[in-house]
mmCIF entry with sequence, helices, sheets and N, C-alpha, C, O atoms, coordinates in Angstrom:
data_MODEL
# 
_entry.id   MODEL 
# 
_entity.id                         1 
_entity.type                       polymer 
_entity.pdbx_number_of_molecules   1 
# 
_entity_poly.entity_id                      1 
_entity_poly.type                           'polypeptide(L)' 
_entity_poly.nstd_linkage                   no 
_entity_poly.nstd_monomer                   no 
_entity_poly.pdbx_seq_one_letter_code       
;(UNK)(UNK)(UNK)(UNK)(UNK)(UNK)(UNK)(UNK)(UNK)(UNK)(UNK)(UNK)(UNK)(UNK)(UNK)(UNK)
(UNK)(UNK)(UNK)(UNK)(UNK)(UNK)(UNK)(UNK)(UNK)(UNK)(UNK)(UNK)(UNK)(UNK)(UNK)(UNK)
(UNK)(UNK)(UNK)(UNK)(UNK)(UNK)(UNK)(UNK)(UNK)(UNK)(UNK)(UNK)(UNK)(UNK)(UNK)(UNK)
(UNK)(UNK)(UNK)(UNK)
;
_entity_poly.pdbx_seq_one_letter_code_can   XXXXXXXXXXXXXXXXXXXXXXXXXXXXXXXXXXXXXXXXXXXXXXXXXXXX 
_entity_poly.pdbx_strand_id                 A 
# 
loop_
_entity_poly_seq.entity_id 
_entity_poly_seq.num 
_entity_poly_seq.mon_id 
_entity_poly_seq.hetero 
1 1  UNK n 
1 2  UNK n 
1 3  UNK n 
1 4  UNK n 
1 5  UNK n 
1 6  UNK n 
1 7  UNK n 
1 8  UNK n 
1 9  UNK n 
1 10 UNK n 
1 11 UNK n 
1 12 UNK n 
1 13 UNK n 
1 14 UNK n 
1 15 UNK n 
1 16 UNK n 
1 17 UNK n 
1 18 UNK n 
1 19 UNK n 
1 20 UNK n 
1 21 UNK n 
1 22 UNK n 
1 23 UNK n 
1 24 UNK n 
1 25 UNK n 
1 26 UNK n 
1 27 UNK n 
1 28 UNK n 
1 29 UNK n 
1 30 UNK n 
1 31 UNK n 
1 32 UNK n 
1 33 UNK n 
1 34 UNK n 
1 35 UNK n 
1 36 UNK n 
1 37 UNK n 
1 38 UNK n 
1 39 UNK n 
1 40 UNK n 
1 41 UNK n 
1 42 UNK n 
1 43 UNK n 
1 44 UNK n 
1 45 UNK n 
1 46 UNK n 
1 47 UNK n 
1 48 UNK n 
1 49 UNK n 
1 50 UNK n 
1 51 UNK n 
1 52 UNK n 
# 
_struct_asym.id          A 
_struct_asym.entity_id   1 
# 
loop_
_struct_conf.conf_type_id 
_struct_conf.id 
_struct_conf.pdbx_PDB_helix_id 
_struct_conf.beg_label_comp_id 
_struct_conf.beg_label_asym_id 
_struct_conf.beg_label_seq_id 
_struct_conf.pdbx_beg_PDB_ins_code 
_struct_conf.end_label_comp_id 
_struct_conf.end_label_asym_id 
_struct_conf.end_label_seq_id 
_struct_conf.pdbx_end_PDB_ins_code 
_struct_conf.beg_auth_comp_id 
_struct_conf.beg_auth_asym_id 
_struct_conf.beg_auth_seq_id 
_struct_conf.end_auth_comp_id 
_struct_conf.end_auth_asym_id 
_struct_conf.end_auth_seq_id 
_struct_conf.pdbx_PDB_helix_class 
_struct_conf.details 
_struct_conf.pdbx_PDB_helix_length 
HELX_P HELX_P1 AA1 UNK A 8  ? UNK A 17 ? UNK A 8  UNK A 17 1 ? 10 
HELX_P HELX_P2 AA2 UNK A 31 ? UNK A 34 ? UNK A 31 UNK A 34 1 ? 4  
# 
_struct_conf_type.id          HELX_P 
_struct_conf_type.criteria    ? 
_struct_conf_type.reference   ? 
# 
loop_
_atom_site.group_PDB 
_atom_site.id 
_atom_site.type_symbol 
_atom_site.label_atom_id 
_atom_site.label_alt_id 
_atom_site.label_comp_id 
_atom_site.label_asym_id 
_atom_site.label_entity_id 
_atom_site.label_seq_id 
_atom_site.pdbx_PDB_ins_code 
_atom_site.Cartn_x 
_atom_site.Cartn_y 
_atom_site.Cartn_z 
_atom_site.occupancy 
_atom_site.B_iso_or_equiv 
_atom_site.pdbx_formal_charge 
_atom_site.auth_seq_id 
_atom_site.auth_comp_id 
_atom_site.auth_asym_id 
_atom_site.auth_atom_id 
_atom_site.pdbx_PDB_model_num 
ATOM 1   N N  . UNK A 1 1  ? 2.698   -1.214  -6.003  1.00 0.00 ? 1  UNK A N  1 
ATOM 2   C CA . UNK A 1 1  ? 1.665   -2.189  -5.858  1.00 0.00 ? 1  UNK A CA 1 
ATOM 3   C C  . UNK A 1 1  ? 0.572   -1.825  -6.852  1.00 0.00 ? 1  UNK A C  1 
ATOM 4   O O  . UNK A 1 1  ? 0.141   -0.683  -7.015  1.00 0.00 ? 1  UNK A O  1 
ATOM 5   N N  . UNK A 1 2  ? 0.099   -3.106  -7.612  1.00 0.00 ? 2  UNK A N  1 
ATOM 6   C CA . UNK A 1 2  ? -1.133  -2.569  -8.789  1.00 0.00 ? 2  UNK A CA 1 
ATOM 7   C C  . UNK A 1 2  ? -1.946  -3.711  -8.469  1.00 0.00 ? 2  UNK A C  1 
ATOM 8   O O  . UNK A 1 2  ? -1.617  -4.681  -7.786  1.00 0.00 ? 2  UNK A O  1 
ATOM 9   N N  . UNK A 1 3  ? -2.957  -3.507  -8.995  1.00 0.00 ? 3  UNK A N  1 
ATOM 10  C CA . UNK A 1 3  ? -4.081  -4.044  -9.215  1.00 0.00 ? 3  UNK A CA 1 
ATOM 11  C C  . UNK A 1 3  ? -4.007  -5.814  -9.161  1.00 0.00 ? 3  UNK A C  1 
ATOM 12  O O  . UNK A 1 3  ? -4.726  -6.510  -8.444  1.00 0.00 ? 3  UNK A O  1 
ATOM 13  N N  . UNK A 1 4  ? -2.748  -6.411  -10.291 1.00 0.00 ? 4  UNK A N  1 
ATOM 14  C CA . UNK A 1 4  ? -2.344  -7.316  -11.091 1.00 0.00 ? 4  UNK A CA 1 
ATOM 15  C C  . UNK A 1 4  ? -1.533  -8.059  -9.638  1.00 0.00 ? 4  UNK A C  1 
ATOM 16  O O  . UNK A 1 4  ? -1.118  -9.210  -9.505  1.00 0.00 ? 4  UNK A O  1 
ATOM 17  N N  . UNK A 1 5  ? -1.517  -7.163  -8.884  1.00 0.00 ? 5  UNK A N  1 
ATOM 18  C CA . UNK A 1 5  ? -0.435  -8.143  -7.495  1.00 0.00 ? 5  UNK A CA 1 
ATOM 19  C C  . UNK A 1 5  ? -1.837  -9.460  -6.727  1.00 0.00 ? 5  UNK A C  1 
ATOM 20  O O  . UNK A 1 5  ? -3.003  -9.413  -6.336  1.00 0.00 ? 5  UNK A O  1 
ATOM 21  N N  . UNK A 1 6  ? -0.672  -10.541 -6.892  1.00 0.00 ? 6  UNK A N  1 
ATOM 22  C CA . UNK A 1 6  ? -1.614  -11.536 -5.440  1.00 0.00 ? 6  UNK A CA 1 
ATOM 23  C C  . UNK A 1 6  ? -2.294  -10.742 -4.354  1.00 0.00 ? 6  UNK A C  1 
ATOM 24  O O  . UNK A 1 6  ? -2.003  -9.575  -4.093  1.00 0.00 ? 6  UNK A O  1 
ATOM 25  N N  . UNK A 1 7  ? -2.909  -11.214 -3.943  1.00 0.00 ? 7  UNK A N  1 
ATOM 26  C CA . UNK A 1 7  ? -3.725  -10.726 -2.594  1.00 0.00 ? 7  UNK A CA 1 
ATOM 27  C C  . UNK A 1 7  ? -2.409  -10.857 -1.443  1.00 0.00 ? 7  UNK A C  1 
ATOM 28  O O  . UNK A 1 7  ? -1.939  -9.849  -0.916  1.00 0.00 ? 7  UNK A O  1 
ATOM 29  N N  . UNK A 1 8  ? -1.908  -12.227 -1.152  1.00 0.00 ? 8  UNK A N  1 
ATOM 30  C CA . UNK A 1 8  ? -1.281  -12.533 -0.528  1.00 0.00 ? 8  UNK A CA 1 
ATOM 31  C C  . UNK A 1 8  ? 0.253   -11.784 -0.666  1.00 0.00 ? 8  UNK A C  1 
ATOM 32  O O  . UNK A 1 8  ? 0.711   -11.647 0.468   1.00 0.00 ? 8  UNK A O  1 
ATOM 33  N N  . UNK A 1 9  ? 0.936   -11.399 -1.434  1.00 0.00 ? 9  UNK A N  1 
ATOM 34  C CA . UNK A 1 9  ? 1.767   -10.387 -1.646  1.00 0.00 ? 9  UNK A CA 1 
ATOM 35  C C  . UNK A 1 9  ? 1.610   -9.064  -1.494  1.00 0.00 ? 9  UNK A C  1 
ATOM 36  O O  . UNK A 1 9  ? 2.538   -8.275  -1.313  1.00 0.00 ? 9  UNK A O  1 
ATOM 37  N N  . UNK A 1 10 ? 0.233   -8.734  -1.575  1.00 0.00 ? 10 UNK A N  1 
ATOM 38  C CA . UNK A 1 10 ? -0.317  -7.316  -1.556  1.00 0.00 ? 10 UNK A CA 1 
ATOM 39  C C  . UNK A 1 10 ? -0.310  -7.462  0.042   1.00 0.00 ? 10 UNK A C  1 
ATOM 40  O O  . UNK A 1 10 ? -0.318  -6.413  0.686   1.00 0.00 ? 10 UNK A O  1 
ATOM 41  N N  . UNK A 1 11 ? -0.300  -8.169  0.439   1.00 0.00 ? 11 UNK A N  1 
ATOM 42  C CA . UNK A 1 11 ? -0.433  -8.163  2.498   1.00 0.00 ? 11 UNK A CA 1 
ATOM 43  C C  . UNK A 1 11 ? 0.590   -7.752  3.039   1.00 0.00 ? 11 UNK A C  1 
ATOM 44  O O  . UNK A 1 11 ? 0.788   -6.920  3.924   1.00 0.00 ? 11 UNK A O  1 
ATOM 45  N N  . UNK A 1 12 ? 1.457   -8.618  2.240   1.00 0.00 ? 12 UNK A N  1 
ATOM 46  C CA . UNK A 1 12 ? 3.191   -8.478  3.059   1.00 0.00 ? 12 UNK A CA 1 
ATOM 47  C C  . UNK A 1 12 ? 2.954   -7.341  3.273   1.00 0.00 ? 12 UNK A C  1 
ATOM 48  O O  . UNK A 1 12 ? 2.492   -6.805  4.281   1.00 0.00 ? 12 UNK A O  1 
ATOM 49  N N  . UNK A 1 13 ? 3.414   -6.740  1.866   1.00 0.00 ? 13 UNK A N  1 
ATOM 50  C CA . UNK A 1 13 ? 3.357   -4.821  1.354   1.00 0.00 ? 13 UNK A CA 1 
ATOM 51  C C  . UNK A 1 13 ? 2.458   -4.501  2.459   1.00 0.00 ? 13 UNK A C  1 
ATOM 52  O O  . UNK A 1 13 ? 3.010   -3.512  2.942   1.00 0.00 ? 13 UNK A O  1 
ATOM 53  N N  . UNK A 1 14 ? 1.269   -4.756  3.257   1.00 0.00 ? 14 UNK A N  1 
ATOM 54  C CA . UNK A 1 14 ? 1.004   -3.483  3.942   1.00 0.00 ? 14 UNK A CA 1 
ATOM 55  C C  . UNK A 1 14 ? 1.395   -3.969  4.995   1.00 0.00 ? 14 UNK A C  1 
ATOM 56  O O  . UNK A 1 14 ? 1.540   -3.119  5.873   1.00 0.00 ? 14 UNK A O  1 
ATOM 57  N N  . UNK A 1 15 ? 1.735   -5.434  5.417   1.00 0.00 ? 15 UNK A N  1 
ATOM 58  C CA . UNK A 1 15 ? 2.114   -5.276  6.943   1.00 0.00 ? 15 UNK A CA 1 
ATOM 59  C C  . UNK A 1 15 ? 3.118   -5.250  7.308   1.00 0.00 ? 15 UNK A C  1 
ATOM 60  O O  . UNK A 1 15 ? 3.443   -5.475  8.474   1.00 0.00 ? 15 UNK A O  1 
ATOM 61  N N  . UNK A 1 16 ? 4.201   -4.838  5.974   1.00 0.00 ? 16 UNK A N  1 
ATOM 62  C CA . UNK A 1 16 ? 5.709   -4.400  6.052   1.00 0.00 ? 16 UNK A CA 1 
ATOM 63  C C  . UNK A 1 16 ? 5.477   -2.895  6.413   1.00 0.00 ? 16 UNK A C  1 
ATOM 64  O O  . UNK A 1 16 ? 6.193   -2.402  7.285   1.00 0.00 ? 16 UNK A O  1 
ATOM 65  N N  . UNK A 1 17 ? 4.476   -2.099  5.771   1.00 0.00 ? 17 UNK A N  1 
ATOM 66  C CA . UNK A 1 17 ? 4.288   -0.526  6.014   1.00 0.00 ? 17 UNK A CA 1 
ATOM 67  C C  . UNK A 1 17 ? 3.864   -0.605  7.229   1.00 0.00 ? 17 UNK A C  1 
ATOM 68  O O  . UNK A 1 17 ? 4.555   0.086   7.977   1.00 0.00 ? 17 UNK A O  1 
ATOM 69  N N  . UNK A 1 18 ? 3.174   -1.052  7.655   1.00 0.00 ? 18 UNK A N  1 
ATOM 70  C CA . UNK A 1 18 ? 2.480   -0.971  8.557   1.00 0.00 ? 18 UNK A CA 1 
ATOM 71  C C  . UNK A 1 18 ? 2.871   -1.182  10.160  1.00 0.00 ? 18 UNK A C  1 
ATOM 72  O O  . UNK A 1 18 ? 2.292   -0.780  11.170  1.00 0.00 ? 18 UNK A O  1 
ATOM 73  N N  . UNK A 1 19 ? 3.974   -1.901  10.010  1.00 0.00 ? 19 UNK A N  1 
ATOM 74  C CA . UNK A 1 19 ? 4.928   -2.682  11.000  1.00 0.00 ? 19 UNK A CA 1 
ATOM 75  C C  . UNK A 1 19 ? 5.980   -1.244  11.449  1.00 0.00 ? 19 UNK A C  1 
ATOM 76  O O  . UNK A 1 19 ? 6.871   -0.833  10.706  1.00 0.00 ? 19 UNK A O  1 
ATOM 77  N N  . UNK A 1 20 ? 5.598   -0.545  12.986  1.00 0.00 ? 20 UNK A N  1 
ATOM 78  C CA . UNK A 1 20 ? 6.902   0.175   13.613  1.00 0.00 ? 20 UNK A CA 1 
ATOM 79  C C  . UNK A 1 20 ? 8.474   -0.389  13.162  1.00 0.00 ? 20 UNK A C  1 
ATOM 80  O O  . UNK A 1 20 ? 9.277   0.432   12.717  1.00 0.00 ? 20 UNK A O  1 
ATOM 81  N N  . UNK A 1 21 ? 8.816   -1.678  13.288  1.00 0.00 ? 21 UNK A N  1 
ATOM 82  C CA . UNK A 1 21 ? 9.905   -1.938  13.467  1.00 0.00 ? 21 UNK A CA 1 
ATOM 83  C C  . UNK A 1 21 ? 10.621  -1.848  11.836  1.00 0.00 ? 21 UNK A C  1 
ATOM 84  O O  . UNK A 1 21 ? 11.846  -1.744  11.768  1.00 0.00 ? 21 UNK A O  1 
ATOM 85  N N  . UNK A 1 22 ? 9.945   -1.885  10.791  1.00 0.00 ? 22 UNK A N  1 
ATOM 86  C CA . UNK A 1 22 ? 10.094  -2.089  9.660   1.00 0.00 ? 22 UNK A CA 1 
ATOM 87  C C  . UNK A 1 22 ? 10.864  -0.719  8.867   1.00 0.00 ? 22 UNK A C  1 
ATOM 88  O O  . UNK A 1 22 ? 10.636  0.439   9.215   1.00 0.00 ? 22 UNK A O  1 
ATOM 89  N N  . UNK A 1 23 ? 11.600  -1.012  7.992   1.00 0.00 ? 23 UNK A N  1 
ATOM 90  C CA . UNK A 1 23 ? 12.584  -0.078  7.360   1.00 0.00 ? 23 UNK A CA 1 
ATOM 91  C C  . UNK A 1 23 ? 11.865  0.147   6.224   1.00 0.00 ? 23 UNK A C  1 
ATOM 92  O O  . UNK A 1 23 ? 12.595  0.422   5.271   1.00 0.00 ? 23 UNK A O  1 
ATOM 93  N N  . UNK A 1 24 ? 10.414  0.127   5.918   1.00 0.00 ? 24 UNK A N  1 
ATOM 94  C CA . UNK A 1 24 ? 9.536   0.508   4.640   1.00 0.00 ? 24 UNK A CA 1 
ATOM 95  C C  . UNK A 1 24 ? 9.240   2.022   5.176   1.00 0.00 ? 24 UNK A C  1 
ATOM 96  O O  . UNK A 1 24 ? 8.581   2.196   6.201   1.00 0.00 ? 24 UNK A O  1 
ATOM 97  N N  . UNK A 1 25 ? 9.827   3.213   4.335   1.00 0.00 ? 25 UNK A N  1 
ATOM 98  C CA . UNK A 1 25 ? 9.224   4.283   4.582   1.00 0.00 ? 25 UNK A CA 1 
ATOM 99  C C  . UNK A 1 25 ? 8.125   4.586   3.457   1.00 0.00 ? 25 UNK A C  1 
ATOM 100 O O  . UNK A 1 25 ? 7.318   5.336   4.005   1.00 0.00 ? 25 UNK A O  1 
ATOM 101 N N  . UNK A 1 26 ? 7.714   4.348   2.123   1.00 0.00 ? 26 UNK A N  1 
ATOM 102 C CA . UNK A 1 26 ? 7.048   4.190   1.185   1.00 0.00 ? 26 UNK A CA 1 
ATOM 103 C C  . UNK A 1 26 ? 6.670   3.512   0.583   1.00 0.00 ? 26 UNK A C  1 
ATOM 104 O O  . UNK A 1 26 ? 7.416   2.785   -0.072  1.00 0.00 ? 26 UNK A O  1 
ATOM 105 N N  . UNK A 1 27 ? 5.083   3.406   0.500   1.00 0.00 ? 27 UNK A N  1 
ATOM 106 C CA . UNK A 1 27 ? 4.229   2.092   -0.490  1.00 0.00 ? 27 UNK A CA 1 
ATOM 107 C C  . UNK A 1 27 ? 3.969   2.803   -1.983  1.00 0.00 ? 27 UNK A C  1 
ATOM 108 O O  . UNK A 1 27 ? 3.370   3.874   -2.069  1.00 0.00 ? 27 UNK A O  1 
ATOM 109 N N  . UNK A 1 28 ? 4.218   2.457   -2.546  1.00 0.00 ? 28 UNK A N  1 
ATOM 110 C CA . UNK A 1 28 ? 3.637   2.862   -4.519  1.00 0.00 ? 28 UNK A CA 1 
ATOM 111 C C  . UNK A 1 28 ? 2.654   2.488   -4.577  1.00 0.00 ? 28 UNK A C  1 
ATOM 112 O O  . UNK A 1 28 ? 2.824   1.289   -4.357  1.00 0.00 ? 28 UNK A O  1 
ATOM 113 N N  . UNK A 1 29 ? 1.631   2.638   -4.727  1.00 0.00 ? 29 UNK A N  1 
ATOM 114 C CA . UNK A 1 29 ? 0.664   1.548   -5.172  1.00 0.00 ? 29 UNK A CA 1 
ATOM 115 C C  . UNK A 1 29 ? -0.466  2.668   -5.892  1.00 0.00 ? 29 UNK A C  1 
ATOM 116 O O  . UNK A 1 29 ? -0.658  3.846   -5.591  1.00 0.00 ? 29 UNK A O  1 
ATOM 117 N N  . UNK A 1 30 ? -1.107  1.852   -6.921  1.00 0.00 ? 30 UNK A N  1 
ATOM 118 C CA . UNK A 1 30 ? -2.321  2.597   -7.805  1.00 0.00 ? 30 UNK A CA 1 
ATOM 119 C C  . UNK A 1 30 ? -3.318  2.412   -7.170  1.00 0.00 ? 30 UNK A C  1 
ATOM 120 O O  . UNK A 1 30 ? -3.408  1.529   -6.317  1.00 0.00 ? 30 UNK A O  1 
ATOM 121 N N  . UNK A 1 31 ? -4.568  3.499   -7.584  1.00 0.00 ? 31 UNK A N  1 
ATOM 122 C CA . UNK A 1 31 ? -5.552  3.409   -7.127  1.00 0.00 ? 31 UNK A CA 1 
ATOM 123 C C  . UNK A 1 31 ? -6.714  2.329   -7.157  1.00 0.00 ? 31 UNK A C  1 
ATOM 124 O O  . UNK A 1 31 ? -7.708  2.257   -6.434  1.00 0.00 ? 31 UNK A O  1 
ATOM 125 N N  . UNK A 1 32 ? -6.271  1.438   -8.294  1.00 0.00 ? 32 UNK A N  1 
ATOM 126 C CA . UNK A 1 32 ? -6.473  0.147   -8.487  1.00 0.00 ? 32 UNK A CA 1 
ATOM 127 C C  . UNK A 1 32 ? -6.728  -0.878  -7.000  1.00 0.00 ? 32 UNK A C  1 
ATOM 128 O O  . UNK A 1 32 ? -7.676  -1.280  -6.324  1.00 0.00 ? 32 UNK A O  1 
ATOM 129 N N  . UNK A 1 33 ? -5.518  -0.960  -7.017  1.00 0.00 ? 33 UNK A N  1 
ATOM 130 C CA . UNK A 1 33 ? -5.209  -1.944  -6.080  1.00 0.00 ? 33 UNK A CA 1 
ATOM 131 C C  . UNK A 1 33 ? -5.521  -1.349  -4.171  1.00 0.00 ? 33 UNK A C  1 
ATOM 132 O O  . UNK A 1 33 ? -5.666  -2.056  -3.174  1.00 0.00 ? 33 UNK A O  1 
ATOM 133 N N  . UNK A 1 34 ? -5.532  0.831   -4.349  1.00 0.00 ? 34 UNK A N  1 
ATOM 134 C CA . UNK A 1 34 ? -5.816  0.444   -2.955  1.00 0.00 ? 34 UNK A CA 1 
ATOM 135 C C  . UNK A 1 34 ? -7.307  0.489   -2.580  1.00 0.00 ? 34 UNK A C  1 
ATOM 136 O O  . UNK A 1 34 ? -7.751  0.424   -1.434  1.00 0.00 ? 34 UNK A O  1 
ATOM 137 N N  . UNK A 1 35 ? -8.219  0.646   -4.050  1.00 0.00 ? 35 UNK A N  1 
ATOM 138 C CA . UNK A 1 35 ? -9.917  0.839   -3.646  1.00 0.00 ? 35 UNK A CA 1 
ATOM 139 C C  . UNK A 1 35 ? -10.185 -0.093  -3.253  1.00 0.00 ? 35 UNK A C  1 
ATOM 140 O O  . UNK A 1 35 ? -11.400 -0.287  -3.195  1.00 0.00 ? 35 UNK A O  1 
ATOM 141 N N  . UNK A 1 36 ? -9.282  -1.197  -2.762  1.00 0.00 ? 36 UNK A N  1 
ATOM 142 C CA . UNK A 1 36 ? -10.285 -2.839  -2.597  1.00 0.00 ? 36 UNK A CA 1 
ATOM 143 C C  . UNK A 1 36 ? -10.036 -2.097  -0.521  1.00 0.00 ? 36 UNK A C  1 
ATOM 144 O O  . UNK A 1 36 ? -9.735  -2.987  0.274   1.00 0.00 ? 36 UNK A O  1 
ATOM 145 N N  . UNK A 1 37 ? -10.138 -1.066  -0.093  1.00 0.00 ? 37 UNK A N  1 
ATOM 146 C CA . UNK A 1 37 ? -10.712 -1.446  1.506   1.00 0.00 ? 37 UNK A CA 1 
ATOM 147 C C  . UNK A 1 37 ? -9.003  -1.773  2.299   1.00 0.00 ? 37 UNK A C  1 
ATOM 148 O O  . UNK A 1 37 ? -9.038  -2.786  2.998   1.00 0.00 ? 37 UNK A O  1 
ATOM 149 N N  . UNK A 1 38 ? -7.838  -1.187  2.271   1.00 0.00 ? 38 UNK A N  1 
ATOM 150 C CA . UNK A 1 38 ? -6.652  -1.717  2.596   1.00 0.00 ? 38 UNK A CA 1 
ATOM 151 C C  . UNK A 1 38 ? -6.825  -0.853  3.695   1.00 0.00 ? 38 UNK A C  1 
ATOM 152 O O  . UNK A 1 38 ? -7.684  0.004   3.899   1.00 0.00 ? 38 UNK A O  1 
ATOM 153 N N  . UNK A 1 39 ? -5.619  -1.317  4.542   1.00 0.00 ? 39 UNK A N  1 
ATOM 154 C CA . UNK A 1 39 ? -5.431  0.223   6.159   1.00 0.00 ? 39 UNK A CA 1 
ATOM 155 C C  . UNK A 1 39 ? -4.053  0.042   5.759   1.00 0.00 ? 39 UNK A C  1 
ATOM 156 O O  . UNK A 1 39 ? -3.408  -0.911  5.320   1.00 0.00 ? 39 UNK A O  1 
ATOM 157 N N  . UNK A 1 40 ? -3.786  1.311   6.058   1.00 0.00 ? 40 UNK A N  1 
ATOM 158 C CA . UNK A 1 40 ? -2.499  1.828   6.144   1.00 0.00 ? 40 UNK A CA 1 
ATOM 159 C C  . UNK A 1 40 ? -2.409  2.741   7.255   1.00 0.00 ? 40 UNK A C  1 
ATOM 160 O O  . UNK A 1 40 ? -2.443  3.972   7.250   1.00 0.00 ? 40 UNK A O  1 
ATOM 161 N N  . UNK A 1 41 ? -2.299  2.003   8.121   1.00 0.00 ? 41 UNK A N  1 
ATOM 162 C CA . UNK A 1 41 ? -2.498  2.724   9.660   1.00 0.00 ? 41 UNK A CA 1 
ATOM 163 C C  . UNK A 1 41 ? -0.992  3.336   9.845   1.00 0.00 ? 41 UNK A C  1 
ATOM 164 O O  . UNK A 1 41 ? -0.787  4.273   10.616  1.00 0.00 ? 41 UNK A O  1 
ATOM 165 N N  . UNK A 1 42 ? -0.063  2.790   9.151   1.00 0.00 ? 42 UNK A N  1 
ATOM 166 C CA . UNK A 1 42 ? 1.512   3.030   9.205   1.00 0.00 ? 42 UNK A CA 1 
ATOM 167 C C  . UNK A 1 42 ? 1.683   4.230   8.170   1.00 0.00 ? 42 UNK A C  1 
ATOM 168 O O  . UNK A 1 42 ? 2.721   4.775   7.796   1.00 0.00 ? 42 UNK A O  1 
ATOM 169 N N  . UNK A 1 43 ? 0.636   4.430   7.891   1.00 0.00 ? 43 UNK A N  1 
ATOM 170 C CA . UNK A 1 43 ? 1.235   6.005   6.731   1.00 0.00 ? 43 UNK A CA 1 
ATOM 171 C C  . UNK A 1 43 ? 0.563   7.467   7.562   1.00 0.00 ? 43 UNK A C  1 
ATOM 172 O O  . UNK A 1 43 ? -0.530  7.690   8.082   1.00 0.00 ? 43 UNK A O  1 
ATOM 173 N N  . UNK A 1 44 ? 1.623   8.160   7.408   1.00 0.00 ? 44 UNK A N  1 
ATOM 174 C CA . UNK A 1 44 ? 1.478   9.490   7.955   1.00 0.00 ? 44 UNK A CA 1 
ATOM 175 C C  . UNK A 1 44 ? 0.880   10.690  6.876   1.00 0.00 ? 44 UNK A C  1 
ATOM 176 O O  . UNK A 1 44 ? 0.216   11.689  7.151   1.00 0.00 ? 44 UNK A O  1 
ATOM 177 N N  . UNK A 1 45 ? 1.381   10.198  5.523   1.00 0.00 ? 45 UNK A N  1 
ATOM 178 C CA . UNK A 1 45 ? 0.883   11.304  4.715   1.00 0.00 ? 45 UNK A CA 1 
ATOM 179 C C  . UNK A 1 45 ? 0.333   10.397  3.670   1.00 0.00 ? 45 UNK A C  1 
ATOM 180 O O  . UNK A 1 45 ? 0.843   9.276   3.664   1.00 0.00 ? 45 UNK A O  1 
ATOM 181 N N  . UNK A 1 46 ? -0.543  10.615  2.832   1.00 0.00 ? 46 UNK A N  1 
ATOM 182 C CA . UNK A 1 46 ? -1.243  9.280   1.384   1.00 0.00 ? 46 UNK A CA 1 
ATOM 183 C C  . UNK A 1 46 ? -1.153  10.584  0.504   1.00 0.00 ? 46 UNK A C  1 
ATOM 184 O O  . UNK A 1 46 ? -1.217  11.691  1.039   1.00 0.00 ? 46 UNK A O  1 
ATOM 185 N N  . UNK A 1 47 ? -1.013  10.440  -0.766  1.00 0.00 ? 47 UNK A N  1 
ATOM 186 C CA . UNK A 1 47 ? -1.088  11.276  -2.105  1.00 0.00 ? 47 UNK A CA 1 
ATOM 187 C C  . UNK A 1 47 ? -1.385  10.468  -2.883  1.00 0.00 ? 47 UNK A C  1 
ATOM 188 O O  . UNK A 1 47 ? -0.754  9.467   -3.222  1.00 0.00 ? 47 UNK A O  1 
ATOM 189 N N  . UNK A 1 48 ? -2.752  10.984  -3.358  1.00 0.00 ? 48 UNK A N  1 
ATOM 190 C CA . UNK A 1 48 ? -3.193  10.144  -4.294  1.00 0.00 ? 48 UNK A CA 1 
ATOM 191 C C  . UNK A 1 48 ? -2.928  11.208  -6.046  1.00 0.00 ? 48 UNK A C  1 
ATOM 192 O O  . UNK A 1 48 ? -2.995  12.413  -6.290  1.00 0.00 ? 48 UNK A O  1 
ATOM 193 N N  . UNK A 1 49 ? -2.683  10.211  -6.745  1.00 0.00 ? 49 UNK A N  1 
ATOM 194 C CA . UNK A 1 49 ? -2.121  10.705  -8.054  1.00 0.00 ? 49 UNK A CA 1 
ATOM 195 C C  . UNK A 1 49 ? -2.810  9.579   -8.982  1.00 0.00 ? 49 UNK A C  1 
ATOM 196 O O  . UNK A 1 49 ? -2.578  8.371   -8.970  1.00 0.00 ? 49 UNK A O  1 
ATOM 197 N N  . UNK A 1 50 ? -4.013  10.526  -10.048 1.00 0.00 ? 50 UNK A N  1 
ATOM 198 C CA . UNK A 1 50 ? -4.335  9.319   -10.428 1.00 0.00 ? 50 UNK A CA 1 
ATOM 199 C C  . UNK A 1 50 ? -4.157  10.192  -12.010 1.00 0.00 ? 50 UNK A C  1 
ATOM 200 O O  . UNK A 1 50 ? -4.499  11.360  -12.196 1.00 0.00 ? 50 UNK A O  1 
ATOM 201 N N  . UNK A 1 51 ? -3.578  9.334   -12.965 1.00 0.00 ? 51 UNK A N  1 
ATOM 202 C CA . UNK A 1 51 ? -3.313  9.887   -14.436 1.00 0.00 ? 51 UNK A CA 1 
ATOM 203 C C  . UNK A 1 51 ? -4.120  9.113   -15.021 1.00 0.00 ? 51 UNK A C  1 
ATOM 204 O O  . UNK A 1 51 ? -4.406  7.961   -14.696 1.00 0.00 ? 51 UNK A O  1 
ATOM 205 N N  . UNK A 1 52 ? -4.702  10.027  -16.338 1.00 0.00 ? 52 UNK A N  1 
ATOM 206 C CA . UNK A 1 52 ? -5.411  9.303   -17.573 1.00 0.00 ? 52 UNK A CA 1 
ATOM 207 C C  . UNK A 1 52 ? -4.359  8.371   -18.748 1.00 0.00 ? 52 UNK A C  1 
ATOM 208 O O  . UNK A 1 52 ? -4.868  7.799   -19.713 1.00 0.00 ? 52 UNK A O  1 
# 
């Protein structure tokens, strides 16, 4: 997930993570796209990796 994704596509993505029943064990996403305020109440561990 980057920056450049719909809003509305960027949702699915978290309420597919986010969803118990759901077979998403990992979100990609840049730091771009998650400074806009997202929950990821469905993630157990976050690593943030940010390259120049």
């Amino acid at each position: 997930m980057d920056g450049k994704l719909d809003v509305n596509q960027r949702q699915i993505l978290i309420n597919s993570l986010n969803d118990p029943k759901s077979d998403v064990k990992v979100l990609l996403a840049s730091t771009k796209a998650c400074s806009e305020g997202i929950s990821l109440i469905g993630a157990s561990r976050v690593v943030l990796l940010d390259v120049l």
